[in-house]
C-alpha positions in Angstrom: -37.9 -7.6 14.7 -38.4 -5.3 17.8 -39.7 -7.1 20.7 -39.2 -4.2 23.3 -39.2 -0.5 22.9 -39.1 2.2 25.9 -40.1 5.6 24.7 -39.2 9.0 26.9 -40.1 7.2 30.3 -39.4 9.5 33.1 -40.1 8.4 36.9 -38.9 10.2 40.2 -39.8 9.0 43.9 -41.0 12.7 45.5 -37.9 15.2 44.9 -35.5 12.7 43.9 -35.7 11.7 39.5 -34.4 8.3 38.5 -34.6 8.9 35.2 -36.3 11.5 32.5 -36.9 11.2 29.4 -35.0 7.8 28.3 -35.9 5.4 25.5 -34.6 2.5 23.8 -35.3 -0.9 22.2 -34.7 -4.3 22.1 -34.3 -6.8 19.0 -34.7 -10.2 18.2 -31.4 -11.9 19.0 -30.1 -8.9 21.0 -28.4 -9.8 24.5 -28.5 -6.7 26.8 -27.4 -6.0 30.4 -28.5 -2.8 32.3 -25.8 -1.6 35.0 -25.6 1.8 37.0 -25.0 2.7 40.5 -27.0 1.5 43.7 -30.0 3.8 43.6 -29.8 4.8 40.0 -33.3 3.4 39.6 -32.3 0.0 37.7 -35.1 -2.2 39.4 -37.5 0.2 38.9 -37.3 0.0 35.1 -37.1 -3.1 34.9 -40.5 -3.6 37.1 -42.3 -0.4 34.7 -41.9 -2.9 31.9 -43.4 -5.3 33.7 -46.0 -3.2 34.6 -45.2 -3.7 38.8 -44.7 -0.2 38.8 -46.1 2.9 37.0 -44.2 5.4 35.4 -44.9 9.3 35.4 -44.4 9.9 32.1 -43.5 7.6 28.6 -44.9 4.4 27.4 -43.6 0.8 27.3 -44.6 -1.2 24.1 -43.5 -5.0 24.1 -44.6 -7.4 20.7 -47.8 -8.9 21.2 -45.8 -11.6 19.2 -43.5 -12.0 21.3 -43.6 -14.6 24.4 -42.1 -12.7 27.7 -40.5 -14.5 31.1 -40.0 -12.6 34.2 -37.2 -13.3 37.2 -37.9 -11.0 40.1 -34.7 -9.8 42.2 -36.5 -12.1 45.0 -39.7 -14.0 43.6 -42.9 -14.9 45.3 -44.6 -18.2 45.2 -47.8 -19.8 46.3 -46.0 -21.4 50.1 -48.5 -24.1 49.3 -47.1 -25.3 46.1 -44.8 -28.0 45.3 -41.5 -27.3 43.0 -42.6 -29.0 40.5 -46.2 -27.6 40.6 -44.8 -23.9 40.8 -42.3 -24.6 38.3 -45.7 -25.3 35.6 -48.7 -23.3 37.2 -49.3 -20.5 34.8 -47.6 -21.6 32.1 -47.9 -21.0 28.5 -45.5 -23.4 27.5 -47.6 -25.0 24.2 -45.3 -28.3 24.8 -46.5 -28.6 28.6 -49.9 -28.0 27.5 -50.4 -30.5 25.5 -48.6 -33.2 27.8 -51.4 -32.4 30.1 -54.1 -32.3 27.9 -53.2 -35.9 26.1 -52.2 -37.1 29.9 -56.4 -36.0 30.7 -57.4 -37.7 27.9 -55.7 -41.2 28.4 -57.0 -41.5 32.0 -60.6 -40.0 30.2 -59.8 -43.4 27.4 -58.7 -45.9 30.2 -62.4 -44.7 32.2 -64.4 -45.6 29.4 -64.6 -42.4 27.4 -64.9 -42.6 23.5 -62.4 -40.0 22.4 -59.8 -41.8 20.2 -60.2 -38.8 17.7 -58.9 -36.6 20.4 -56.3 -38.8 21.0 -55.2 -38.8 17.7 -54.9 -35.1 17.4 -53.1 -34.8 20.4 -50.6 -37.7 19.5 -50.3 -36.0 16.5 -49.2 -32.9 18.0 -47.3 -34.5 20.5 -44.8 -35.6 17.8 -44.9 -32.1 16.2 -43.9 -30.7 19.6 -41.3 -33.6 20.1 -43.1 -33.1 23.5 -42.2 -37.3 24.4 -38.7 -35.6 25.1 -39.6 -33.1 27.1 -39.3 -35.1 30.5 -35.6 -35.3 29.4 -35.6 -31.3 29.1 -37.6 -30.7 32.6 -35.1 -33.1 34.6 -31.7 -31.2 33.2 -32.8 -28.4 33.9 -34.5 -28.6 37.2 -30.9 -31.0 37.8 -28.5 -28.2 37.2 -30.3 -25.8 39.1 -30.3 -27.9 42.2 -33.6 -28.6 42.4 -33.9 -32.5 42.7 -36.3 -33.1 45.3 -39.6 -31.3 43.8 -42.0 -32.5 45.3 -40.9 -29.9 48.7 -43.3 -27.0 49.1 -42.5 -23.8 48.1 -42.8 -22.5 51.3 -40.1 -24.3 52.7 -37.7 -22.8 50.5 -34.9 -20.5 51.5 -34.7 -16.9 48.8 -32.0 -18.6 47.0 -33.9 -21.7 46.4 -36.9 -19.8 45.4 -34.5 -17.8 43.2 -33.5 -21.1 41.3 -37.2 -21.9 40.8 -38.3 -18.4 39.1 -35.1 -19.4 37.0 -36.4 -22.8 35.6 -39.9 -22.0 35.6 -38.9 -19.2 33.3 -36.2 -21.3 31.0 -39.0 -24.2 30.7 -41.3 -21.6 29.5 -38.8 -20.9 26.6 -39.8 -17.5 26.3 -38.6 -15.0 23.1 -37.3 -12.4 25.5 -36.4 -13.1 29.4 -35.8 -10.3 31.8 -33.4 -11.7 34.8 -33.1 -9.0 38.2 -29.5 -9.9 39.3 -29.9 -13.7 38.1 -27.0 -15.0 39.7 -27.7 -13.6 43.3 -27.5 -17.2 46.1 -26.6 -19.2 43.3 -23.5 -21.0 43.7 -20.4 -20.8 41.1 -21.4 -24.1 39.3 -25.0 -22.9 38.8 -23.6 -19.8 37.4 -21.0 -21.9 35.0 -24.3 -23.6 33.4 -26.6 -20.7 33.6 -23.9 -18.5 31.6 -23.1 -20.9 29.5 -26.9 -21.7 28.6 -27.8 -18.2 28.1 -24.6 -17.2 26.0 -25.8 -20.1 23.3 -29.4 -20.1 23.8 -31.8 -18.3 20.9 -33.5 -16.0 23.2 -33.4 -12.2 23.8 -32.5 -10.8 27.1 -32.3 -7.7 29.0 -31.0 -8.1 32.7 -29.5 -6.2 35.4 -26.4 -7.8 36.6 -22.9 -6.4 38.8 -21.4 -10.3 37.8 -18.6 -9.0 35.1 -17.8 -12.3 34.0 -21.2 -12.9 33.5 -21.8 -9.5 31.5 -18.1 -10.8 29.7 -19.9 -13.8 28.3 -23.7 -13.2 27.4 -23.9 -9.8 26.8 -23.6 -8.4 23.2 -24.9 -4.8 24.4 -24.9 -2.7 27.4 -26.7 0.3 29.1 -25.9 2.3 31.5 -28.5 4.2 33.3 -26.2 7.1 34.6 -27.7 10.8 36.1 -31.2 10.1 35.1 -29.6 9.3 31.3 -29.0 6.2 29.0 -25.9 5.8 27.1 -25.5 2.5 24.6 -22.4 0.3 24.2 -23.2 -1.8 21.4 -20.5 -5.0 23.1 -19.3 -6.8 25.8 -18.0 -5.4 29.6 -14.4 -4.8 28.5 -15.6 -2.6 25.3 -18.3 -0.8 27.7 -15.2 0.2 29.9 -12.9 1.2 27.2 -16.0 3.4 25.9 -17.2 4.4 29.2 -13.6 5.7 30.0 -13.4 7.8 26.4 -17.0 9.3 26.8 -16.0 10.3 30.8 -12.5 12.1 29.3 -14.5 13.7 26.5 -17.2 15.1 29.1 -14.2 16.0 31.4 -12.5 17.8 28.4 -16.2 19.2 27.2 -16.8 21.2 30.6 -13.2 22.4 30.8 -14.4 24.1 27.8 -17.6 25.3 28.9 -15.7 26.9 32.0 -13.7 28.7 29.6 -15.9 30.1 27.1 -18.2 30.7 30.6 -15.6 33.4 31.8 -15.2 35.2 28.8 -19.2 35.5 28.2 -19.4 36.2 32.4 -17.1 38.9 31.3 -19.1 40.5 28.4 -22.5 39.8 30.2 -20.9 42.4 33.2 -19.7 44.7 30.5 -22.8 45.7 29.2 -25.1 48.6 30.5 -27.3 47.1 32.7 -30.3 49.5 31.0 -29.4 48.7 27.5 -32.1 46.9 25.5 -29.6 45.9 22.6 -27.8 42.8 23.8 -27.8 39.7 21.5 -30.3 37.3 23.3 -29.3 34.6 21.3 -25.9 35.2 23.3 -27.3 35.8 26.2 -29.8 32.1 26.1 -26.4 30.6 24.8 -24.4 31.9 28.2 -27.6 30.2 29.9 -27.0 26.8 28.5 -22.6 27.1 28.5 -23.2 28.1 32.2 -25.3 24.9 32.7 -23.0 22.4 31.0 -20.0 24.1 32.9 -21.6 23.3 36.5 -23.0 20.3 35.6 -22.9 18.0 38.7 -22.1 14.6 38.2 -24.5 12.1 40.4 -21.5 9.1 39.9 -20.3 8.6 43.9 -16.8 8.8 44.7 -16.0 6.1 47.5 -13.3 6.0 49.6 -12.5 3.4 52.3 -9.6 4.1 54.1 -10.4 2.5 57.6 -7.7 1.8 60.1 -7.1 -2.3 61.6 -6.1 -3.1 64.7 -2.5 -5.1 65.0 -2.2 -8.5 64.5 -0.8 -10.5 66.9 1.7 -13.9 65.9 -1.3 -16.0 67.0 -4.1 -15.3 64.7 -6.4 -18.6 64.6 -5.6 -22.0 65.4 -7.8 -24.9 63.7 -7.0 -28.7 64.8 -8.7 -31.4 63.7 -12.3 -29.6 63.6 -15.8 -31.2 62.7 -19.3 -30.4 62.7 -22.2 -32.9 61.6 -26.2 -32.1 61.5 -28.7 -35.2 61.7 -26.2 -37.4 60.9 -24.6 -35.1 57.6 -21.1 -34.5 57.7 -20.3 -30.7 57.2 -16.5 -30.6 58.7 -14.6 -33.8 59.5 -11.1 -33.4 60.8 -9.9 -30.1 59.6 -7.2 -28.2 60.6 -5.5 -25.3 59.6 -3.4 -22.4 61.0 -3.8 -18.7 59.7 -0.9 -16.5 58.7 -0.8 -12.9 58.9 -1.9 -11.7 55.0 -3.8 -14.9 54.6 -6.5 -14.0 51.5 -8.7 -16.8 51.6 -11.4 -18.0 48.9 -14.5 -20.5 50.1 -16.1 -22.5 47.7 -18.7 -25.2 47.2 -22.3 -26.1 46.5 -25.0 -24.8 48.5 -25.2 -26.5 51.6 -21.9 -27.8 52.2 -21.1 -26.2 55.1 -19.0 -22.8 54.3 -21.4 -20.8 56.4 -21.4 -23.5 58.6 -17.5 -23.0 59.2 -17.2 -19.5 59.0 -20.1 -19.3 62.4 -17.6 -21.7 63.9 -14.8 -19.5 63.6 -16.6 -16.3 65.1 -17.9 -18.7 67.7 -21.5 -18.6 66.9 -21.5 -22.3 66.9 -19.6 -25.2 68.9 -17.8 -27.9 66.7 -18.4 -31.4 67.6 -14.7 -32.3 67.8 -11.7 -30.0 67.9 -10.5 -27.3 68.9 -10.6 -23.2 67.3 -7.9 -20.9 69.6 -8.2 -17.1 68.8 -5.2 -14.9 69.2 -6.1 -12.3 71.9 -5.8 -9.7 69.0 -7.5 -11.0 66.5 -10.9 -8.8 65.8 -13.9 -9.8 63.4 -15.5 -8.0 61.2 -18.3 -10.7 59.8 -20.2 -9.4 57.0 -23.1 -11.6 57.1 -25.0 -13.0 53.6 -28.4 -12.4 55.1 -29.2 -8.2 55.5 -29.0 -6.8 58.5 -32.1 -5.6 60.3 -32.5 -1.8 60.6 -34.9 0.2 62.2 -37.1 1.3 59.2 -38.0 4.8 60.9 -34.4 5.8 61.7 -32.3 8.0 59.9 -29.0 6.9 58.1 -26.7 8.8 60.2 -28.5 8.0 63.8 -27.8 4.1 63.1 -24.2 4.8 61.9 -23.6 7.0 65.4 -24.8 4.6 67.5 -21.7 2.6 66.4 -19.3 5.2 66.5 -18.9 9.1 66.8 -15.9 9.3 65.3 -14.3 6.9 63.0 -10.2 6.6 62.5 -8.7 6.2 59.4 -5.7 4.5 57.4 -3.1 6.4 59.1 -4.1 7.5 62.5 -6.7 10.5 60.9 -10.4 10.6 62.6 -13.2 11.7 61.0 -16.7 12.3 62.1 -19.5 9.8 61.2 -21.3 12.1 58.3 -18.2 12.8 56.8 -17.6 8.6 57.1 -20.5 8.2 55.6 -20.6 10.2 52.9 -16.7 8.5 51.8 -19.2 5.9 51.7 -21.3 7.3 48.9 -24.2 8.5 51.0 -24.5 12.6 50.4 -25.0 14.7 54.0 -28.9 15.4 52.5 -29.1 11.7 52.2 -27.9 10.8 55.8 -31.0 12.5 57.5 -33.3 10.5 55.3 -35.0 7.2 57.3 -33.6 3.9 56.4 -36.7 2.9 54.3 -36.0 4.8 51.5 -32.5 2.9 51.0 -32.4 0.9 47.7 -31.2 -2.9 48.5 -27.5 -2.1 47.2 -27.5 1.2 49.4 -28.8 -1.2 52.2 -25.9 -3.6 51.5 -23.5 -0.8 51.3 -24.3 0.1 55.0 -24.4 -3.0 56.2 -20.5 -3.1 55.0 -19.9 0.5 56.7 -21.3 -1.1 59.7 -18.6 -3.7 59.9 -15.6 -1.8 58.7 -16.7 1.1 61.2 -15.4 -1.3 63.7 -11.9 -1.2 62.7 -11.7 -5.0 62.1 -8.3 -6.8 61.2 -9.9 -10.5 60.1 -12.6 -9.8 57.9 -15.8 -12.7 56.8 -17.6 -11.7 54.1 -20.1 -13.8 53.0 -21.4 -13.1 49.6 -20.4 -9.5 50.0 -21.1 -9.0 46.5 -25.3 -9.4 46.2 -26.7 -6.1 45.4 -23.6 -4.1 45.2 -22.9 -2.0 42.3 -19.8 -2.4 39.4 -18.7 1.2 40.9 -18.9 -0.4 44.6 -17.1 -3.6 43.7 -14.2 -2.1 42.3 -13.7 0.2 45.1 -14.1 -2.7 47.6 -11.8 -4.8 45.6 -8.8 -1.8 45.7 -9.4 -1.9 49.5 -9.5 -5.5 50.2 -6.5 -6.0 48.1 -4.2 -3.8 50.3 -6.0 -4.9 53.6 -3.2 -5.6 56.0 -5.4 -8.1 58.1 -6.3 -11.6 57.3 -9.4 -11.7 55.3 -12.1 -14.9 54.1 -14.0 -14.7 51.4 -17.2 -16.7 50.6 -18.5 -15.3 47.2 -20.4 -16.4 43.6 -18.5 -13.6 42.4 -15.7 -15.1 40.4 -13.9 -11.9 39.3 -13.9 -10.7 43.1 -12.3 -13.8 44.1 -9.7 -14.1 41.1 -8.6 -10.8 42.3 -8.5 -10.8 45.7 -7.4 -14.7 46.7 -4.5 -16.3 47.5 -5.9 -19.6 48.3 -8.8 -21.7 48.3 -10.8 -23.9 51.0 -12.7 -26.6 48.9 -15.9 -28.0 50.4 -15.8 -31.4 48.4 -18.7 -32.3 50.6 -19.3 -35.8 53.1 -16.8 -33.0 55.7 -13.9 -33.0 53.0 -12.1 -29.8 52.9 -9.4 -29.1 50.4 -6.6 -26.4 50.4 -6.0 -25.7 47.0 -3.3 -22.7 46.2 -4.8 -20.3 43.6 -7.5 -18.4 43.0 -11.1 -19.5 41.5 -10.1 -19.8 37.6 -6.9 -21.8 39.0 -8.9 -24.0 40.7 -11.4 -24.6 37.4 -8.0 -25.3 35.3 -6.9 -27.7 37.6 -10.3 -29.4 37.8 -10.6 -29.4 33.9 -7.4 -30.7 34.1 -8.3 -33.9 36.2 -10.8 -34.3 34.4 -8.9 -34.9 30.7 -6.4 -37.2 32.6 -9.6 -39.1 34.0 -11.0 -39.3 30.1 -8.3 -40.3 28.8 -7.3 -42.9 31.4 -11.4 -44.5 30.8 -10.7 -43.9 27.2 -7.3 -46.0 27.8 -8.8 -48.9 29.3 -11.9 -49.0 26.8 -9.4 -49.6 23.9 -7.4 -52.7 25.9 -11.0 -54.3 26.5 -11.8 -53.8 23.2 -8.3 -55.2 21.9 -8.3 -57.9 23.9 -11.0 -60.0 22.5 -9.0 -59.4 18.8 -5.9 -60.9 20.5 -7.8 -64.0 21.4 -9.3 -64.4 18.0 -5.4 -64.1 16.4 -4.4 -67.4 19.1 -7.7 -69.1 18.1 -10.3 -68.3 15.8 -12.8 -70.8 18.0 -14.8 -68.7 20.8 -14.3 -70.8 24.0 -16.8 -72.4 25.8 -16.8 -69.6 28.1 -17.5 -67.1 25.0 -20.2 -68.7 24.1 -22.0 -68.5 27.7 -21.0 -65.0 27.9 -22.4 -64.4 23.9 -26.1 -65.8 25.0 -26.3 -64.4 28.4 -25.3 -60.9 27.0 -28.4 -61.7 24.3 -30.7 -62.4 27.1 -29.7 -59.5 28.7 -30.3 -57.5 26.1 -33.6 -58.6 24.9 -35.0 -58.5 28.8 -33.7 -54.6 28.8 -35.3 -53.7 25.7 -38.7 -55.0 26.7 -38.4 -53.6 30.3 -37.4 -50.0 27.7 -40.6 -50.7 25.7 -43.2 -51.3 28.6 -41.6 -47.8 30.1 -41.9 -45.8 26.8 -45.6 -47.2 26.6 -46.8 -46.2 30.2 -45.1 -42.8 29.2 -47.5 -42.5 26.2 -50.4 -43.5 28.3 -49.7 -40.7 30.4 -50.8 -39.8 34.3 -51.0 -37.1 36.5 -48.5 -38.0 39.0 -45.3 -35.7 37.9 -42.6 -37.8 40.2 -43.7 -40.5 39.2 -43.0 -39.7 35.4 -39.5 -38.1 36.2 -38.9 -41.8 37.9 -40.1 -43.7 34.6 -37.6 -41.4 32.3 -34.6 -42.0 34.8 -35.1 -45.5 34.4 -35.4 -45.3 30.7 -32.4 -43.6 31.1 -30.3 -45.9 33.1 -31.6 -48.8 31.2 -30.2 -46.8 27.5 -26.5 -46.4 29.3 -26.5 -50.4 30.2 -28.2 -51.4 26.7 -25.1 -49.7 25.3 -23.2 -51.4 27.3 -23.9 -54.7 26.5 -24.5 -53.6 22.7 -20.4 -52.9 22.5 -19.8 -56.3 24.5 -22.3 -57.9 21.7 -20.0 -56.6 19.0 -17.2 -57.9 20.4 -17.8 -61.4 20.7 -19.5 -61.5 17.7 -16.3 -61.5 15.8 -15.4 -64.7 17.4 -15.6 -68.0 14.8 -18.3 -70.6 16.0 -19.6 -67.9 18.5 -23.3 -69.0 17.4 -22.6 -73.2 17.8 
């Protein structure tokens, strides 16, 4: 079944085309990521089939059958809105609205109001709907996107909190097709494990723009690339669309070599002929036309070069000992120290708001630590590329704001250049450079933004999430610089692949102001914790099975329960039968229903915790059970 079809949509913004005249389709079941370079006009497709943005020519025709979701690059939400509220405004979940309309209805019963046939039929449907589970469904979700407390308003929400809200409210609505604008953008790396995980096994349709390569690796099953104003199709994951990608660039390269030829021979025989004479061939001469445009053809693809100089390291780089930090009481850094080495290459990770910004302002000396002590070597020299965008002036031109840095830039190797011809290594053209910084796409912004530091000549280099908004072609031409970088360099980045290839090391945030070196990169780190993990299992697994031998060997000394025993046997019976009434009462005011969302996540955690001890207890049951006279 098609759910999405795009037929001969062309748009251009004045002089400049995104695309013309490109069409494709989406199917049931089909998982399909849209990449291309900053600027190619990837957004703005996506935001024509959602009808944010109006195409000049083509329509966009999506299954009336079909149930769509949305996630905007950065969303927008009513400021005055809880979580939880924003999370269900709007929604045409059928499962949420019936919870709501049989929670009206019980307060409607308990007022007085005769409507037990309503009830009925929306009991009825609530069991069709298994809807009595969907608490359960609401607080994983909402739990593995970070989003515990929700009853905070909206508006108090940084963009990557509101970014996880647009994700769940979207997920919960458990749409056929879902369109996700750079989904993992200010999510942190477990987030990203779930959310790629989910989406790889989840029976939906998708069509997303993405740069995260392990994250095209594992959900995609298709991929297209919007490249000079043109689709092309790989029907598979990122590694076939490079293999392909690579064959269809060498047959274009090998095409045109052709076209040059056969264009000099024709060029040739065009000159040869009497200007005057009426008798030339002019199907040859509209087929030297089109040879001479395929020959000339002018690739839009950006070649980008960094080669910037650093300045010298000294011995003394940075000096860390015994640093902490705390906010209202919260422990972000407690007792760290550590001592750079020249060539350190190293990875930051942890959950949102455990303090790597936090440590990496301390460091540039944007913030005092509460204890300790940071000494900077006198030749040490930032370059901090910030997670937030810098601010430009909207009304200047590109290569005014890049000049007002530096004239002249110097290179890898003692070369200068002048600050056009820096920028366009960069990937911005010289018509490009006179154009006001309004017109930049985000990735373009995010690509000066990293000029702007490396312009500097930096040798210890912050990046914090330098990969939001950048393009596959960017990345991989950051990644080729940063791994021969001869300074020191700190990375704090979602981006697993950029961090597998770049890292030596890792800092840890653990959280409570625990910081762990770990040596290896990201997946080294997920080995080792998967790792601890099985040792831990099997170590809880090893002292279930003596706990449950234990009561057999007593039973093979003496086949009479002790007095002890016995105790035990009725308490745990007591126990049991209090739990399961407590369980009961729960489930019921569930059923009833009410309109206070918090306090029905609170009833189904304590259904929950009341399951885990009933099982508990169940197991202990069993075991004493066994015993001869247990019931006397």
């Amino acid at each position: 079944m098609n759910y999405l079809s795009v037929e001969n949509l062309s748009k251009a913004y004045g002089d400049k085309p995104l695309f013309n005249n490109i069409s494709f389709g989406i199917d049931q079941g089909q998982k399909v990521a849209l990449v291309g370079i900053n600027g190619a006009g990837k957004s703005t497709l996506m935001k024509i089939i959602m009808s944010l943005e109006v195409a000049d020519e083509g329509e966009i025709a999506i299954n009336q059958q079909v149930k769509l979701a949305y996630v905007h690059q950065n969303p927008v939400f009513d400021a005055n809105l809880s979580i939880y509220q924003t999370v269900f405004s709007d929604s045409s979940n059928e499962t949420l609205q019936v919870m709501e309309a049989y929670q009206k209805a019980m307060i409607n019963a308990q007022a007085g109001k005769d409507n037990a046939d309503e009830l009925n039929g929306l009991m009825e449907k609530m069991d069709a709907l298994q809807a009595w589970d969907y608490e359960y469904q609401v607080k994983e979700v909402l739990g593995k996107l970070g989003l515990h407390d929700t009853a905070l308003p909206v508006g108090n929400l940084s963009g990557g909190q509101r970014k996880r809200v647009a994700l769940a409210k979207a997920i919960l609505e458990k749409p056929d097709l879902l369109l996700l604008d750079e989904p993992t953008n200010h999510l942190d790396l477990a987030t990203i494990e779930w959310l790629e995980d989910y989406l790889a096994k989840a029976n939906l349709s998708i069509f997303m723009v993405t740069h995260d390569r392990y994250f095209l690796e594992k959900v995609t099953n298709e991929i297209l690339e919007l490249d000079a104003g043109k689709i092309f199709r790989y029907t598979g994951n990122y590694s076939y669309f490079l293999d392909k990608k690579a064959e269809r660039r060498e047959i274009e390269a090998t095409e045109q070599e052709k076209a040059k030829s056969l264009y000099k021979k024709e060029l040739d025989w065009i000159r040869r002929q009497p200007k005057a004479r009426g008798t030339k061939a002019k199907y040859r001469i509209d087929a030297f036309e089109e040879t001479k445009e395929k020959a000339f053809q002018k690739k839009e693809e950006r070649e980008i070069e960094l080669q910037v100089s650093s300045q010298r390291l000294g011995s003394k780089i940075i000096e860390i000992e015994k640093l902490s930090k705390s906010y209202d009481g919260q422990k972000f850094i407690d007792n760290f120290s550590y001592t750079f080495k020249k060539g350190d290459k190293i990875g930051i990770v942890g959950p949102n708001g455990a303090g790597k910004t936090t440590f990496l302002n301390l460091i540039t000396g944007m913030l005092q630590p509460d204890a300790g002590n940071i000494e900077i070597g006198q030749t040490t020299a930032f370059g901090y590329y910030r997670q937030e965008e810098s601010s430009f002036d909207e009304e200047k031109r590109l290569l005014d704001i890049v000049k007002e840095v530096a004239e002249v830039v110097t290179l890898a190797g003692g070369s200068t250049i002048t600050a056009s011809q820096f920028l366009n290594k960069f990937g911005f053209p010289p018509k490009q450079q006179h154009t006001p910084i309004a017109k930049l796409s985000g990735g373009e912004r995010r690509r000066l933004q990293l000029l702007m530091v490396l312009i500097k000549n930096p040798n210890f280099l912050i990046l914090d999430e330098p990969t939001n908004d950048l393009d596959i072609m960017t990345l991989n031409t950051l990644e080729e610089f940063l791994d021969g970088f001869p300074g020191c360099l700190i990375i704090v980045s979602h981006d697993r692949y950029f961090m597998d290839r770049l890292v030596d090391h890792l800092f840890v945030f653990q959280g409570q102001g625990k910081i762990k070196d770990f040596p290896g990169n990201y997946t080294d780190l997920r080995e080792w914790e998967k790792e601890q993990e099985a040792i831990n299992a099997a170590k809880k697994q090893e002292e279930k099975e003596k706990a449950t031998q234990k009561p057999k060997e007593v039973k093979s000394n003496s086949q009479k329960a002790s007095y002890k025993q016995k105790q035990e046997f009725k308490k745990v019976q007591e126990k049991i039968s209090s739990l399961e009434d407590k369980k009961s009462s729960l489930v019921e005011k569930i059923n009833q229903g009410t309109e206070d969302h918090e306090e029905l996540m609170e009833w189904s955690n304590t259904i929950q915790a009341i399951t885990e001890e009933l099982e508990d207890l169940e197991f202990r049951w069993l075991e004493l059970s066994e015993l001869d006279d247990i019931m006397d």
